[in-house]
N, C-alpha and C positions, 0 to 999 in steps of 0.2 A: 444518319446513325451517329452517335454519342460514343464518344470513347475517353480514355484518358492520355494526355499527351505523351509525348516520352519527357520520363523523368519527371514527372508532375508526383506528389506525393498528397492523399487526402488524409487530413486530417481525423484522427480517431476519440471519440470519449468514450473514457474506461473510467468504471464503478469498480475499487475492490475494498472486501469486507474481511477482516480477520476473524477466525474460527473462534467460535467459545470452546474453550478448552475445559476439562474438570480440573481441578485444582490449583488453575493459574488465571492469571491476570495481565490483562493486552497493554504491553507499556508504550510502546513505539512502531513505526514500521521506520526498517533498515533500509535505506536505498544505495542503491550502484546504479549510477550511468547522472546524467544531465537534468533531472527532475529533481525541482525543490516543490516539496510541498508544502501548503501555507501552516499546516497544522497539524506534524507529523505524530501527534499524541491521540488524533484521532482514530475510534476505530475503523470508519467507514471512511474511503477516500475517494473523490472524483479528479480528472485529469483530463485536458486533450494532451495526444500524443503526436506529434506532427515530424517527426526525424526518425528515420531507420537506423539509428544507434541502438545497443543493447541496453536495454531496461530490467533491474532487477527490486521487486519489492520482497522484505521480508519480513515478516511479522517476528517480533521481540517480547515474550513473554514475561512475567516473574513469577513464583512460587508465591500462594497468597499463607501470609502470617496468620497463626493462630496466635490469641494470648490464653492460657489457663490460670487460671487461680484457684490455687487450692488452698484450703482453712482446715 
């Protein structure tokens, strides 16, 4: 029978995708905790997770700009 040791921790890969929103536009994901990621302007991120520390991703939107012109 197979188990896991004590105090053994398995590694995790995590996929996360920021929502499309109506009227805005995905600028960043905002992180808290120990995770740098390579390319934090993406919208879609992958990661293994391998520490029981807290991890917080947060998606950072902006308002998208119109321009009008009127004549």
């Amino acid at each position: 029978m197979q188990g896991k040791l004590a105090g053994e921790w398995i590694s995790e890969r995590f996929t996360v995708r920021a929502l499309t929103l109506p009227g805005k536009r995905f600028s960043h994901w905002k992180v808290t905790g120990p995770l740098r990621l390579e390319d934090p302007t993406q919208p879609e991120v992958s990661f293994y997770w391998m520490t029981r520390e807290p991890l917080t991703l947060e998606a950072v939107y902006i308002d998208l700009g119109y321009l009008f012109r009127l004549r």
